[in-house]
TORLUM-771375 format. One record per atom (N, C-alpha, C): residue in three letters; x, y, z. Coordinates in steps of 0.001 Angstrom, whole numbers, padded with zeros to 6 digits, always signed. Layout:
BEGIN
ALAXYZ
...
***
This chain:
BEGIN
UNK+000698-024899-022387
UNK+000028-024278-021258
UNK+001036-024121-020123
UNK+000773-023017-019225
UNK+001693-022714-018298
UNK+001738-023694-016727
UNK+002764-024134-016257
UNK+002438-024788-015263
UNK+001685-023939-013945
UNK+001294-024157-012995
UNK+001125-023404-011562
UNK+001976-022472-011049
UNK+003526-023164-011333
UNK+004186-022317-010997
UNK+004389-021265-011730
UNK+004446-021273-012800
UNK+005083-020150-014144
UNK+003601-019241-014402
UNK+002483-019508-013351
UNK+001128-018605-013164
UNK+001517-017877-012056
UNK+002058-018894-011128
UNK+002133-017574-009912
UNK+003248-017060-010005
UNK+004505-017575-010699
UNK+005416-016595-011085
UNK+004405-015304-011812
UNK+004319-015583-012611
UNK+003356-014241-013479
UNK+002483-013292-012519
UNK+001998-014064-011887
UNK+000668-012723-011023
UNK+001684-012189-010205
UNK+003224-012783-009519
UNK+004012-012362-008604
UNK+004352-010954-009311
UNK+004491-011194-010537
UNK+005354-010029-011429
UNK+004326-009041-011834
UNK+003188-009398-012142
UNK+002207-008478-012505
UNK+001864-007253-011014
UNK+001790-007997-009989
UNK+001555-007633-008536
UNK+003012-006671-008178
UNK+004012-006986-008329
UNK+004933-005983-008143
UNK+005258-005095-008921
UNK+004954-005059-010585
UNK+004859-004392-011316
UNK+003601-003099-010828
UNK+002660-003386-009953
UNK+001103-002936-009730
UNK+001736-002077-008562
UNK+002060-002585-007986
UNK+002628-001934-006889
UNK+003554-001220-006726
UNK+004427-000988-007950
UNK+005460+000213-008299
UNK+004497+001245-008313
UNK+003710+000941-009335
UNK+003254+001830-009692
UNK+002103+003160-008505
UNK+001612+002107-007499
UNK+001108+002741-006462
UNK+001993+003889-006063
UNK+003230+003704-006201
UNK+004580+005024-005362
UNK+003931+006009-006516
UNK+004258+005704-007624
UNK+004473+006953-008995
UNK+003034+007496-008549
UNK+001679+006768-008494
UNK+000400+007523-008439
UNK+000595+008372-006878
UNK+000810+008021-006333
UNK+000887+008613-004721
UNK+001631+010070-004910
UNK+002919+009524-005690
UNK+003588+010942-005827
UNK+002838+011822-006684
UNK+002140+011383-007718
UNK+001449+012657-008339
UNK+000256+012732-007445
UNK-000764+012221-006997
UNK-000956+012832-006014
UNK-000948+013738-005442
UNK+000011+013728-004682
UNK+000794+014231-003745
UNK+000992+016056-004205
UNK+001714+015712-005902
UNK+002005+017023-006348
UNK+000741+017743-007097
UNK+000006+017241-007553
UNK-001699+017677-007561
UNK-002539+018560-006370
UNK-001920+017610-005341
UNK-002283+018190-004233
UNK-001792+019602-003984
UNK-000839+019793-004223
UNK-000025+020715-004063
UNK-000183+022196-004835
UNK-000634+021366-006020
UNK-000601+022573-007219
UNK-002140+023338-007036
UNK-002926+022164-006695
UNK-004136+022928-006578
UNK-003910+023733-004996
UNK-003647+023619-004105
UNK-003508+023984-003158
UNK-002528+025748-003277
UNK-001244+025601-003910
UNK-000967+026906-004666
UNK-001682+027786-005698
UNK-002495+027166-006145
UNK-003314+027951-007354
UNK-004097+028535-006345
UNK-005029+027652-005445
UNK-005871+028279-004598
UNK-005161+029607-003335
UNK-003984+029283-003257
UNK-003577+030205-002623
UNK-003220+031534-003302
UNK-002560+031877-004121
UNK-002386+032688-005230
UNK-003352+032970-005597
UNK-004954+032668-005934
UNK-006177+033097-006540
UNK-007114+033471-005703
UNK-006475+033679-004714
UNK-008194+033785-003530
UNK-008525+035063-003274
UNK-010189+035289-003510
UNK-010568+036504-004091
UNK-010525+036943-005451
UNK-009793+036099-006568
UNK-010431+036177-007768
UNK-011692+035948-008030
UNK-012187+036429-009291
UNK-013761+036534-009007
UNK-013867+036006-010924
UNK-012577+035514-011102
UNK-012443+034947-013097
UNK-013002+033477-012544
UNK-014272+033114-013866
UNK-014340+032127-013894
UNK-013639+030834-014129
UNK-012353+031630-014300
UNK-011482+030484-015341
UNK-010402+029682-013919
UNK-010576+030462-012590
UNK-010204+030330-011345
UNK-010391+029543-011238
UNK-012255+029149-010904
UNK-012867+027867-010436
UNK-012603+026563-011174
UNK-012642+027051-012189
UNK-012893+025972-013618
UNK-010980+025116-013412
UNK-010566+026072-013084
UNK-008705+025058-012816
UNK-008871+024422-011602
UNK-009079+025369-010804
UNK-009280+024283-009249
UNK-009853+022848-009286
UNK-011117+022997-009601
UNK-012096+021683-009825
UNK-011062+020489-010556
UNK-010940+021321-011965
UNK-010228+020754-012822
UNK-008712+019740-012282
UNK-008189+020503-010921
UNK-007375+020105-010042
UNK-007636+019223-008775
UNK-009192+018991-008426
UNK-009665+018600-007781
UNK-010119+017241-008403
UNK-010776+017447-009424
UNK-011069+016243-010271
UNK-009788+015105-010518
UNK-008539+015763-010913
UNK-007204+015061-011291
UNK-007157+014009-009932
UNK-007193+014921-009159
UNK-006120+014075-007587
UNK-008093+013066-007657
UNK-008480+013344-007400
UNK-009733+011905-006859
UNK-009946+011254-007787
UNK-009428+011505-009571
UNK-009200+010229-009825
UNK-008070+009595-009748
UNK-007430+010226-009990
UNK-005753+009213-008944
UNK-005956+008768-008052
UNK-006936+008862-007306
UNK-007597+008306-005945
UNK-008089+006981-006280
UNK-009400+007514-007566
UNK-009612+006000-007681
UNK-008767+004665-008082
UNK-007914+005119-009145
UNK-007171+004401-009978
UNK-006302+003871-008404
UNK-005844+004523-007697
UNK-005527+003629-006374
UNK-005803+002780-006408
UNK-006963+003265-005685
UNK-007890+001889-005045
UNK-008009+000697-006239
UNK-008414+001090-007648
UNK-008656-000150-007934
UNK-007195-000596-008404
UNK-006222-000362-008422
UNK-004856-001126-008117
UNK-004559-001724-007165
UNK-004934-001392-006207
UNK-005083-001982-004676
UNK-005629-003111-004564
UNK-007042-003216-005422
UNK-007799-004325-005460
UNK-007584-005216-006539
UNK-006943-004092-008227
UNK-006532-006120-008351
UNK-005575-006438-007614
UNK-004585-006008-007092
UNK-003555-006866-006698
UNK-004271-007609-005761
UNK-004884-007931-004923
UNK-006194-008539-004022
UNK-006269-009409-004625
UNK-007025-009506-005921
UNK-007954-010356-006631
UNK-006816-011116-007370
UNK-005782-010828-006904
UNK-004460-011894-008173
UNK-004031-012395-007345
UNK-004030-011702-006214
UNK-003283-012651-004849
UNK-003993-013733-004532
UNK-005394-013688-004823
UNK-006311-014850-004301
UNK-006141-015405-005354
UNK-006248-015457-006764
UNK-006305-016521-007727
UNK-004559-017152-007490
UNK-003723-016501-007101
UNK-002482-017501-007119
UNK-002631-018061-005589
UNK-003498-017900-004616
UNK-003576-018751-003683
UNK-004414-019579-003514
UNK-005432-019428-004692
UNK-006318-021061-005174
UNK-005631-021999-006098
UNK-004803-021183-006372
UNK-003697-022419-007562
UNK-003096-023385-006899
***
């Protein structure tokens, strides 16, 4: 079994590992944001259903990258507190 320390070593590493990863989601994001934002610019006044159906489709992408945020956000929360009850 692992001592206390070689646990909060672990959640330390899991937590910065979690938190890389927040940059990489932010940046796609970021470029989601972007793409739908050019599609919509380039398409406005199309009247093809297949218009709407990418946008959304682009809209949908970035708010769940949104969520997946947040709940990265929150375990790292919830690991920070179990290595500060240890």
């Amino acid at each position: 079994m692992a001592s206390i320390e070689e646990v909060r070593s672990g959640i330390a590493l899991a937590n910065q590992k979690a938190s890389e990863s927040l940059g990489a989601l932010q940046q796609a994001h970021s470029q989601l944001e972007e793409a739908q934002s050019s599609l919509t610019r380039v398409t406005d006044g199309s009247s093809q259903a297949d218009v709407n159906e990418a946008n959304g489709q682009l809209q949908q992408a970035v708010q769940s990258i949104s969520e997946v945020q947040q709940l990265v956000q929150t375990a790292i929360s919830t690991a920070e507190g179990i290595s500060q009850r240890l």
